[in-house]
N, C-alpha and C positions, 0 to 999 in steps of 0.2 A: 464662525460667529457673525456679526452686523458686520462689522470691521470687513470681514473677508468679503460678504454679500456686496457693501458698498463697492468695494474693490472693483469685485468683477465686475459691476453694471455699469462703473464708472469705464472699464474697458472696453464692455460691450457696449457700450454707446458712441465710445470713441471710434470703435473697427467699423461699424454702423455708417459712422461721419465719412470716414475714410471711402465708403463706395460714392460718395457723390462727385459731384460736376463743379467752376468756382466762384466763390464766394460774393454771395451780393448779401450785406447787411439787411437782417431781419430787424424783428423787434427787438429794443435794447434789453440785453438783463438788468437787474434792478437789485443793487445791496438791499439789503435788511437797513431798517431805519437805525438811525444811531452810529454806525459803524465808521469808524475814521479811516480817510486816505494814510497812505503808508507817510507821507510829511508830517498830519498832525501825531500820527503815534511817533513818531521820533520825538518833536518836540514834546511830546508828554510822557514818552519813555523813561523810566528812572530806574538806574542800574546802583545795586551796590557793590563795594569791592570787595577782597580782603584786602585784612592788613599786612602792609608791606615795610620791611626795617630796611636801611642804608647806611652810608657813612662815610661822610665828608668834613674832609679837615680836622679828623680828630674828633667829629661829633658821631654820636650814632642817634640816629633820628627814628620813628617809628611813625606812620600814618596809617590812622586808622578810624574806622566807622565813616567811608571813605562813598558817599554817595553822589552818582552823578546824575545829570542829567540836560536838558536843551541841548537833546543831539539833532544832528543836523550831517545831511551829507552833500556838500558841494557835486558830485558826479560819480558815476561810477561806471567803469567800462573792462568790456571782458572780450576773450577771441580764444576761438576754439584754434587748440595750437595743432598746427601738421605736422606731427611726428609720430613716432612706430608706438608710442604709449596713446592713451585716451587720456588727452590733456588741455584745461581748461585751465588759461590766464584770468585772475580777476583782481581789479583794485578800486578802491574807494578812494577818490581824494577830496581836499579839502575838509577833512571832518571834522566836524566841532560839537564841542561837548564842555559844559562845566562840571567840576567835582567841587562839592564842602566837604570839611571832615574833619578829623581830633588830629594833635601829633604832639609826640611826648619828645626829648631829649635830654642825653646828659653827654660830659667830658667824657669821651672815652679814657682818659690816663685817669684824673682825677677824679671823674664822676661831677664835676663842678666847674660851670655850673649847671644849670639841668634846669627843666621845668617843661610846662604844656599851653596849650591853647586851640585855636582855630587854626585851619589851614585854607586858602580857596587856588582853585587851577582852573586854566581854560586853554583850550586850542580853538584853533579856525583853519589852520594849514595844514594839520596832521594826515598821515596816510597809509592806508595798508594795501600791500601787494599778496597775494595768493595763486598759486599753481596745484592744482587740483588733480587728481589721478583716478579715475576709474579702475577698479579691479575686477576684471571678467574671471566665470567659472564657472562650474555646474554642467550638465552633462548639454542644457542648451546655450551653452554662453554667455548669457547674462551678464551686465555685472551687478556682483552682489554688495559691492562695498565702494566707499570714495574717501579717498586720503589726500592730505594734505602733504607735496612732497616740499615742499619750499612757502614760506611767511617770510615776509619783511615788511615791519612797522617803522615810522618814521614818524617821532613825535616831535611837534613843537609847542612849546607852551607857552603862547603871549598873555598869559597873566598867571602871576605866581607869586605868593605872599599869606606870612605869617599875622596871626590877631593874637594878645593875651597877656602883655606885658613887657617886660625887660626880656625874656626870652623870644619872645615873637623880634624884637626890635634886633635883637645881637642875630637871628636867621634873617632876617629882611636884609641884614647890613650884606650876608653870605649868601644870599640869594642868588646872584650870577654865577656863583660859583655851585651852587647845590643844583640850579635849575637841572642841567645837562646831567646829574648821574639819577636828579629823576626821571627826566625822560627817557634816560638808557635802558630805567628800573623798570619805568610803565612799558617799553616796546614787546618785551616776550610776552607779559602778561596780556597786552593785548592779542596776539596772535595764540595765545592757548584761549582768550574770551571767544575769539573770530571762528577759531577750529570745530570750538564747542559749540557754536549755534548753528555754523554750517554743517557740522557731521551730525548733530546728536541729534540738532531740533530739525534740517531740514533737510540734507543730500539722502543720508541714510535713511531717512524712513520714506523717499521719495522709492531707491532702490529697492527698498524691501517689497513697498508696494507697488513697483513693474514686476518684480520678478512674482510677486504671488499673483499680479494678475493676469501677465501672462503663460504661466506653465500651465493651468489648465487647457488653455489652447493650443498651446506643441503638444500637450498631450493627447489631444482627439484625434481619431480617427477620420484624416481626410477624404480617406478611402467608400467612407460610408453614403448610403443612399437613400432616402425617403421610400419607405415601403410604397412600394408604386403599384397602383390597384390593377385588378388583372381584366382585362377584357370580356367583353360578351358576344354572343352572335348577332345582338341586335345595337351592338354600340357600333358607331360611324369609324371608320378607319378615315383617318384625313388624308394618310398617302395612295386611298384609293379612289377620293372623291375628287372626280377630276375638276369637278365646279368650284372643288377651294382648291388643290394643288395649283392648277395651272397659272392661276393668275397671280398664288404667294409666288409660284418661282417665277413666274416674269415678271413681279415685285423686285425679288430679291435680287434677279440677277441685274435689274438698271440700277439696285442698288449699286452693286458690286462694278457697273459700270459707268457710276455717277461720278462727277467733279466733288471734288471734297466738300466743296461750299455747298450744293445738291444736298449729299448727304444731311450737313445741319441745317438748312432752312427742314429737308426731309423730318427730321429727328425733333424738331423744334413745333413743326406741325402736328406732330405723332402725338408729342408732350401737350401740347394746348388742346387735343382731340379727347384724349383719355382723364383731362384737367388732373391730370400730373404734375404739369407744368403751366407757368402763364402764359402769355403773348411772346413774351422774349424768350422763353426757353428756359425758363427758371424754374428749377425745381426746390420745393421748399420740403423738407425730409418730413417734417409732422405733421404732413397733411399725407404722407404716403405711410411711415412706420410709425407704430407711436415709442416715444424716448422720452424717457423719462429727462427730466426737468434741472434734479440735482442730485450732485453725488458725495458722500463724503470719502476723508479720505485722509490719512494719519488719527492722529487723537480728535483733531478740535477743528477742524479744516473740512470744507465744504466748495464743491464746484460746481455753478449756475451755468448753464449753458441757453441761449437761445436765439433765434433768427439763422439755425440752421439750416442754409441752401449751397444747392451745387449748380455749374453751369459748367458747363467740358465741350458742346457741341463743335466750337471751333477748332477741333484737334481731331475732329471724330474721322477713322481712318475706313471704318469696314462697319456694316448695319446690315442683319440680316433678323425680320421679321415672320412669326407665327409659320416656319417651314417645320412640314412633317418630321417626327423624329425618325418615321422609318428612309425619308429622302435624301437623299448628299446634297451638300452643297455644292453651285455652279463649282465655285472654284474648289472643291474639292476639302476644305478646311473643316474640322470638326473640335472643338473648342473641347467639348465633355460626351466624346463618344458611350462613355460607361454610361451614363444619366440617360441618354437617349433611346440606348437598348434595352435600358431598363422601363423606361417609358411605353412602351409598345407601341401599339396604330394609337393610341389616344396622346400621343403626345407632341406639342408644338415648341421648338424650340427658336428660343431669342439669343443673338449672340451681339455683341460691340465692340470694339477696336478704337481704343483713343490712344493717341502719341503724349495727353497729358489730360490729368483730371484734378479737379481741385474743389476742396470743400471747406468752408469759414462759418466761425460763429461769432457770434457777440458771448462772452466767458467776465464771470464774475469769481473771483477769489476771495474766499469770506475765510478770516480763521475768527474762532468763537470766542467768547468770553474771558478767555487769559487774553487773547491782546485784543480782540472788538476791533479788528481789523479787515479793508475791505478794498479792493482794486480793480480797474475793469479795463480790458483790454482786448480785441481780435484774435479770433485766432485763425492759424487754417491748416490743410493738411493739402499736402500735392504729390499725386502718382503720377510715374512715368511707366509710359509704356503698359497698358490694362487691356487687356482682355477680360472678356467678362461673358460667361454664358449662364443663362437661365433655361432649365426646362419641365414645363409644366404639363400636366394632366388635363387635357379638356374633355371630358367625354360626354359623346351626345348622341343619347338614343333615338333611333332613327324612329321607331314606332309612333314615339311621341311627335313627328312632322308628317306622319303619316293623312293626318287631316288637311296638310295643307300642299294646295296645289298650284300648281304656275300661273294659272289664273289668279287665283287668292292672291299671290305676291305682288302680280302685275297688277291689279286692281288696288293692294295696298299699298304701294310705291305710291300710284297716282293720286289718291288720298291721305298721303301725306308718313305712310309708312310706321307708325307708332306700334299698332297691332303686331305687323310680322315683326316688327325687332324683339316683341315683347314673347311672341310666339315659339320666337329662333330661341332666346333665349330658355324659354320653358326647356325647348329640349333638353338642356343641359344638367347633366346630372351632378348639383353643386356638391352634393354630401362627400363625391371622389373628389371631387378636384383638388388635382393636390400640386405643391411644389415640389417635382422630385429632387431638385439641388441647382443650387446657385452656383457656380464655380468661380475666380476669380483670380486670373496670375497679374501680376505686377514684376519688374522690372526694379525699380527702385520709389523710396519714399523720402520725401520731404515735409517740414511743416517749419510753421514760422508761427510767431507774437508779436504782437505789437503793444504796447501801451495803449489807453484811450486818455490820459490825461496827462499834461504838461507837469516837470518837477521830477525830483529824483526817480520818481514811480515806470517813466519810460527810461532811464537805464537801467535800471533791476528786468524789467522785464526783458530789453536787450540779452541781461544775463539771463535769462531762462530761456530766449530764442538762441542762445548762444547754445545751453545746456543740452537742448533737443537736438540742433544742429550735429551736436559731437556725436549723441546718440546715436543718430539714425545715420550717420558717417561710417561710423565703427562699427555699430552692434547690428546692419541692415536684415543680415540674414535669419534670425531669430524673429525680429520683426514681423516684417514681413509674412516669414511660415505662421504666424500668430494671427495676421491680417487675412492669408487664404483659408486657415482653416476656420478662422470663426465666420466666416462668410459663408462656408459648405457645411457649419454645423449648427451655431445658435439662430446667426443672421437669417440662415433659410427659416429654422423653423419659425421663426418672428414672422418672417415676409409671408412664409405658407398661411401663417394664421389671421393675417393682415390680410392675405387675398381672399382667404373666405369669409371673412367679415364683410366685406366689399360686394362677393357678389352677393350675398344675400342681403345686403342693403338694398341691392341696386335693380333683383329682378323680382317680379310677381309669378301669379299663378294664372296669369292669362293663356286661357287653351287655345289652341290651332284651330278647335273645331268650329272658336268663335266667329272667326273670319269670314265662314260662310256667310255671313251679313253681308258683308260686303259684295258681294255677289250681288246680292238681292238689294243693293244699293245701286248698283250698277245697273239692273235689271229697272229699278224705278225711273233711273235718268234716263231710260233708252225703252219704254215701255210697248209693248207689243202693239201692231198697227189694229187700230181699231174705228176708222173710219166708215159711217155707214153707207151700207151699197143703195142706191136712189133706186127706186121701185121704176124708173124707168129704163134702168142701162139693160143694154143688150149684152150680152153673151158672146164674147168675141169669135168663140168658132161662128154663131149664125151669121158674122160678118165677110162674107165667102174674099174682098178683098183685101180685109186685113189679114187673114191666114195667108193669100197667093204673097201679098208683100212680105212676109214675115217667111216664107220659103224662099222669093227669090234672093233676100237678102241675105240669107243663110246658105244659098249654094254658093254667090259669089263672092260673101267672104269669109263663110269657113273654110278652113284645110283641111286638105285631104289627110290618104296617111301616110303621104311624103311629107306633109307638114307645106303644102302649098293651096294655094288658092285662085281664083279667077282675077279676081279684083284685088289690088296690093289695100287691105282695111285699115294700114297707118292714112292714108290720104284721103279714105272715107271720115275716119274719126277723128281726125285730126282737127277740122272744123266745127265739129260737137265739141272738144274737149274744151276748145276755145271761147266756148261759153264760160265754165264755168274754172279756166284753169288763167293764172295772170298773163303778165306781158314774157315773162321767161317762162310760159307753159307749165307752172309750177300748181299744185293744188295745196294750199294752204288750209293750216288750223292750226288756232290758236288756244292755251291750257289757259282757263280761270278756272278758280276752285275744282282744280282736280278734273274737270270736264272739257273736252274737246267740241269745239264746234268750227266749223268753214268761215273763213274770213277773205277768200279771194285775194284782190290786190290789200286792203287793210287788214293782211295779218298784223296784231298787237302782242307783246309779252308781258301777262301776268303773275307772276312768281306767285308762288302757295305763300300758307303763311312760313315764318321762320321756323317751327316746329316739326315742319315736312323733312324727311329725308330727301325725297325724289321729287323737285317739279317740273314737270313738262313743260315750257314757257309756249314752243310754237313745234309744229309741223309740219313739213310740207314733200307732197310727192312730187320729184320729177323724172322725166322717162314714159311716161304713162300713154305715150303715142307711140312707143314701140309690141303695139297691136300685133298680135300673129294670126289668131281670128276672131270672129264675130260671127255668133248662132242665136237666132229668134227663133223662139217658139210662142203661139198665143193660145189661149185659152186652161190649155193643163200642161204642166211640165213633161219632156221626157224620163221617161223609169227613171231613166240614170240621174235626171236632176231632179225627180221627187223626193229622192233621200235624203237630200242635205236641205232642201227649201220648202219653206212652212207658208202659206198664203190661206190657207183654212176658207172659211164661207166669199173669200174674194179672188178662187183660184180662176172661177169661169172670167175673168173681167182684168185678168191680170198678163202684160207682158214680159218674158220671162227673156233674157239677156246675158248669152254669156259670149267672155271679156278672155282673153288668154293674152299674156304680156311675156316676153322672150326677157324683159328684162327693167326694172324700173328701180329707182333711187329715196329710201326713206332721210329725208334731213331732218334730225330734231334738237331743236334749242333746249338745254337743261340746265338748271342750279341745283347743286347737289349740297346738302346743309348734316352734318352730322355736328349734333351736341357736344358738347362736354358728358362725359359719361360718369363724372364723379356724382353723389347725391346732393351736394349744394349747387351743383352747376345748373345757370339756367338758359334754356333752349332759346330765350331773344337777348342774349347777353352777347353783343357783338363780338367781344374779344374770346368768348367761347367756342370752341367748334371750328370746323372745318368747313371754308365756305367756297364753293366752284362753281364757278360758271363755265359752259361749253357747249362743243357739239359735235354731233356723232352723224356718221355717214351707213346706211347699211344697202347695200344691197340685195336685192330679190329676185333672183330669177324663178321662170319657169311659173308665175301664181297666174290664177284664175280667180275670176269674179263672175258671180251668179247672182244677178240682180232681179228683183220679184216688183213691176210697177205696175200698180194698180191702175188701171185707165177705164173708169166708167164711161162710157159713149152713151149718149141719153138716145132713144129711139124718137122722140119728139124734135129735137134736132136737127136729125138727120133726115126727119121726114119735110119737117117746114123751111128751114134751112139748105142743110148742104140734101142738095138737090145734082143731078147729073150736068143739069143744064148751067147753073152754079157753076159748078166746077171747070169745065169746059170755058166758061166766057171769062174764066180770069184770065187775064195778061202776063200772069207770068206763072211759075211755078212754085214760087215763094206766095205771091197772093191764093194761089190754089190749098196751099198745104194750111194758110192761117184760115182758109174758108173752112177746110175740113175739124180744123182744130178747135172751131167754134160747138162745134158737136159734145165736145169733152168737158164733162163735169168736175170743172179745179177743183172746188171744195172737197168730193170723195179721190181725189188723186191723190199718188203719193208711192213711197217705199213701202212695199209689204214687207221685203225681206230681201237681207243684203250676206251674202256668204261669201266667206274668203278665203282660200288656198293660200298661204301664205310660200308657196313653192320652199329653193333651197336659196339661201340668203345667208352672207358673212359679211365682216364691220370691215368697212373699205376704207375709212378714216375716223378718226377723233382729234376733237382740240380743246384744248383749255386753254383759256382768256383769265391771263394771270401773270404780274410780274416776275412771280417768286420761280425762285431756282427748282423748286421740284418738281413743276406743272409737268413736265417731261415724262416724272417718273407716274405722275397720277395716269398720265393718258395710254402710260405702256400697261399700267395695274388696269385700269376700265376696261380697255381695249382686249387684254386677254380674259378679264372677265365675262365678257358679251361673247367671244369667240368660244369660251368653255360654255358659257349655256347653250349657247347654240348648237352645239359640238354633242353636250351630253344630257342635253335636253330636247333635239331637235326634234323628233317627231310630237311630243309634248306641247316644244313652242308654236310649233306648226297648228296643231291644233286650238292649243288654248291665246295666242296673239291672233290666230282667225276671228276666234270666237269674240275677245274683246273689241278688235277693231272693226267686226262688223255690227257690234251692240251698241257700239258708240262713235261710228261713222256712220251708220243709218240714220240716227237724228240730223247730223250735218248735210248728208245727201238731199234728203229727203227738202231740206231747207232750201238748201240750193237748187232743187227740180222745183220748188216751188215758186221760188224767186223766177226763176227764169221761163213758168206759164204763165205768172203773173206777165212779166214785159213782154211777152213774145201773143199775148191774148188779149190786152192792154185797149188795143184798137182793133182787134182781129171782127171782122167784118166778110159776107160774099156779097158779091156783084150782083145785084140789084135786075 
């Protein structure tokens, strides 16, 4: 029925509670208007009695139509007793209460004389003692009932007296003498009132309703497993793509070898990445599951819950992230083997390890309309010793990335990366994704109450932290099995149907094949050489000495095919590079808006905006003087370098330049910005996201550079100008070279074409510039990340990092040969 409905959800909300992290006060719950603290319903509490006969000195007295009320309770205090029973001390003292009422009397011998009237009584010192007993049974232990083994009332009455005439006057006169056999009268009766509100109104239906709501959960099957969707030939195995393995498990294994403190700044960054969690690592449960609000529960009784959060990070023992479910773990540990095999290649398994976990709410206690009663007080719940695995279904068809290529990515990183994440996500096929089972062992459970308001209301609830206290002493192991199994049975499917609501908030239908824009975005900032050829330049074969120079310089410093040469061409070039490279030989570029360009000694860092995943801040090559050789050719490329270089109507007028380096150094400055990935999160919300700064070292050997320079020679020039005799009467051979260069038309000069071998290259360091304890772990994740692309991308990389960095180091070359005929033709003049 409702009754039962409430039940369960009121448990299922609780086992819910019970997986979080501890307690930071949410939003306060909030009574129903109207409803009185537990003080004022006492004092407006009005009990009536029956009537009670006695008899003293001969008289027999009767009290009746015997109403009380202005109850009041000085304190009350209880303690869960250590003995082999389930036993709970509880006493009220100080209690005060007045009674009015009728009382009739006559002579016991004679019957005379006799008569009736008023009666009034009050205490202020009175007290009841209670020892309580749980009775466990049933095939899961439970208990199903609570008895009272021992009451002891202890009445005092400072006010006691008869109204009504000559009979009132002749009991006033025997009042000290009657007071004590009513007090002896009232003490059972009180302890059968005590037994009956404790057993009937509120222990036993408290038992009734654990035991109905938990046996549906010792009754499931723990054993069971989310139908876990079966694979395709075209869905991604994650234990075989080495571009995600390798970097989860050199993730997972600095996990496994991090300082405990590592792990939760780790776990804490994880939470503020996914806005799971905030800044500090608070996770707040109804922004993750949704829970319901209130629950009822006996007749007339209703329980508010909210500002539901958990924090546990500083207990967190072991963190192991998105590892294949077909992979082992480093150290060997598998939390929910079954779930993982059942998972197949699509499945990513999350596991956790805390030494203690704890979860609090703000808890309102409303009972309805017979007493319009209302209290509010903390609650919390705390595990020891949790394990905890989850394993999910990711699966992602490869076909659907089929459109997108390393180029595409590297181009989208640099632009700020929105597309591919949107693209990555496409691939995913959300309709499986499924949660195949949460699992969850615990150790031991705890929970506590607090009052939130001063006055009797915080010793009562003392007795109900007392209550649970014995509880989960005594009855843990029943518990407990109730807490794992609704974890691997109702909890999962809640969280499975919470995660696909999530993704399907969170991704679009943006295709892979949209990307190719960016290409062609890239293609605009680095646009094909199009400067026109002057109707005067000559032909540089007809130049019979620029061909002999462009031979002799290719015999003495190319190598052979020993890989040697005449002339050592580091000592040659090493004074060109010095043009254009700083004081540490370095050749800089700096990222604005996603574009590279050469900045020399004033390299700057311009970070993208905060919406970017990836920005480049700066770049810079050094090593770039470890030359192996140096080949000119003028007028048309050899076979072997027409293939790769484009010079088109500028090939006659073009010299052609290739570069081979034994070995050179990429340093690039990076801020790496990942959002909050929840739907209200937003991307410039500083406490959002995950934000890094760093830098990475990569290595290059073995590349080559094929460089296409357009050099127009005007024949008018060379006729009026540089003359033989010219040349011959310069002074030196620097004045010579700027006489010859007066010939050369700057305006049509320039880069035709810049091509780039990127030879074989590995990440020789990384660092992250960061206080926090995990930076460690981020630069071992990056670091294997860059070593699996490179690893199982590299001919890819090879190709498509050529292609970008010679599409957009061409504009920056091209600048920098400009820059520097500018200064170097500035005053260039011949001798006269």
């Amino acid at each position: 029925g409702k009754e039962a409905e409430w039940r369960t959800r009121m448990m299922h909300a609780v086992l819910i509670s019970t997986l979080a992290l501890v307690a930071v006060p949410g939003a306060q719950a909030t009574c129903s208007s109207g409803r009185r603290n537990l003080d004022s319903y006492l004092a407006d509490l009005v009990v009536d009695l029956d009537a009670e006969s006695f008899s003293a000195y001969s008289f027999d007295i009767t009290v009746s139509n015997l109403r009380c009320d202005s109850f009041d309770l000085g304190s009350v205090s209880s303690d869960a007793v250590d003995s082999s029973a389930s036993t709970l001390d509880a006493s009220a003292m100080d209690v005060g209460v007045t009674c009015n009422g009728e009382y009739s009397f006559e002579q016991s011998w004679l019957g005379w004389p006799y008569g009736s009237g008023s009666v009034s009584l009050s205490t202020s010192t009175s007290s009841v003692y209670l020892r309580l007993v749980a009775l466990p049974a049933g095939e899961h232990g439970l208990p199903f009932d609570v008895d009272v083994s021992t009451c002891t009332a202890l009445i005092q009455l400072s006010a006691f007296s008869f109204s009504g005439g000559l009979s009132a006057s002749i009991l006033n006169t025997l009042s000290s003498a009657i007071r004590p056999v009513v007090e002896n009268t009232l003490e059972p009766r009180v302890c059968d009132k005590a037994e009956d509100v404790l057993l009937n109104v509120g222990l036993r239906q408290l038992t009734s309703a654990l035991d109905d709501s938990l046996t549906p959960y010792l009754n499931l099957d723990t054993d069971g497993i989310a139908t876990a969707r079966e694979s395709t030939d075209d869905t991604v195995a994650w234990g075989s793509w080495h571009l995600f393995r390798d970097p989860v498990e050199a993730m997972n294994v600095a996990l496994l070898e991090a300082e405990e403190d590592h792990l939760e700044a780790a776990a804490t960054a994880l939470l503020n990445l996914t806005g799971v969690g905030d800044a500090d690592g608070v996770v707040h449960l109804a922004d993750v599951v949704e829970l319901p609000s209130s629950f009822g529960f006996m007749d007339d009784a209703e329980l508010h819950l909210s500002g539901i959060a958990m924090r546990g990070l500083p207990t967190l023992t072991r963190l192991q992230l998105l590892r294949p479910a077909s992979s082992p773990a480093a150290d060997g540990m598998a939390l929910d083997p079954d779930a993982a095999r059942a998972a197949n290649v699509t499945g990513l398994v999350f596991e956790v390890s805390m030494r203690q976990l704890k979860v609090a709410a703000e808890v309102d206690l409303e009972l309805g309309d017979a007493y319009n009663l209302c209290e509010s007080a903390s609650a919390a719940v705390t595990l020891e010793g949790i394990d905890v695995s989850a394993v999910v279904q990711v699966p992602v068809i490869e076909s659907r990335m089929s459109g997108l290529t390393v180029a595409q990515v590297l181009d989208g990183l640099g632009s700020g990366g929105d597309d591919v994440m949107q693209c990555l996500l496409r691939a995913v096929e959300f309709e499986d994704l499924t949660l195949v089972r949460v699992k969850a062992v615990v150790n031991s459970l705890g929970a506590s109450i607090e009052g939130k308001r001063s006055g009797v209301w915080l010793d009562v609830a003392h007795l109900l932290d007392n209550t649970i206290h014995l509880l989960l002493r005594d009855f843990p192991s029943p518990l407990l099995r109730a807490l794992e199994a609704a974890v691997a049975g109702p909890i999962t499917a809640s969280l499975d149907e919470s995660l696909r609501g999530y993704a399907n908030r969170t991704h679009n239908t943006s295709s892979c094949i949209a990307l190719a824009s960016l290409n062609a975005a890239v293609e605009e900032e680095s646009p094909a050489f199009s400067k026109p050829v002057p109707e005067d330049a000559v032909p540089l074969l007809n130049l019979s000495m620029v061909s002999i120079a462009a031979d002799v310089v290719t015999g003495l410093l190319a190598h052979d095919e020993r890989g040697r040469s005449l002339v050592n061409p580091q000592a040659v070039m090493r004074p060109i590079l010095s043009l254009v490279t700083d004081k540490q030989n370095r050749l800089n570029f700096a990222s604005t808006a996603g574009q590279v360009r050469s900045t020399g000694d004033n390299a700057t860092t311009t970070p993208n905006s905060l919406s970017s995943i990836l920005a480049i801040n700066s770049i810079s090559l050094s090593g770039l003087d470890n030359i192996s050789s140096v080949a000119l050719a003028v007028g048309s490329p050899p076979p072997v370098w027409a293939e790769n270089v484009s010079t088109g109507e500028h090939s006659a007028y073009a010299v052609y330049v290739q570069v081979e380096v034994d070995s050179f150094t990429i340093h690039t400055d990076f801020s790496l910005h990942l959002g909050g990935l929840t739907p209200s999160s937003s991307s410039t919300d500083e406490k959002n996201g995950l934000r890094l700064h760093g830098e990475v070292d990569v290595v290059i050997r073995n590349a080559s550079t094929l460089l296409a320079l357009v050099v127009p020679i005007l024949h008018s020039a060379l006729q009026d100008n540089v003359t033989l005799d010219r040349l011959l009467s310069s002074d030196s051979g620097t004045t010579a070279l700027r006489c010859a260069l007066t010939a050369l038309d700057t305006t049509g000069a320039g880069v035709a074409d810049l091509v780039i071998d990127t030879g074989v290259w590995h990440v020789s360091g990384m660092r992250i510039y960061s206080d926090a304890a995990w930076a460690s772990i981020i630069e071992d994740v990056l670091s294997s990340t860059l070593a699996s692309a490179l690893d199982i991308w590299s001919a890819e990389v090879r190709v498509a990092l050529g292609d970008l960095a010679s599409r957009r180091l061409r504009s920056g070359v091209d600048d920098a040969l400009s820059a520097l005929l500018l200064d170097s033709l500035g005053n260039a003049s011949c001798p006269e």
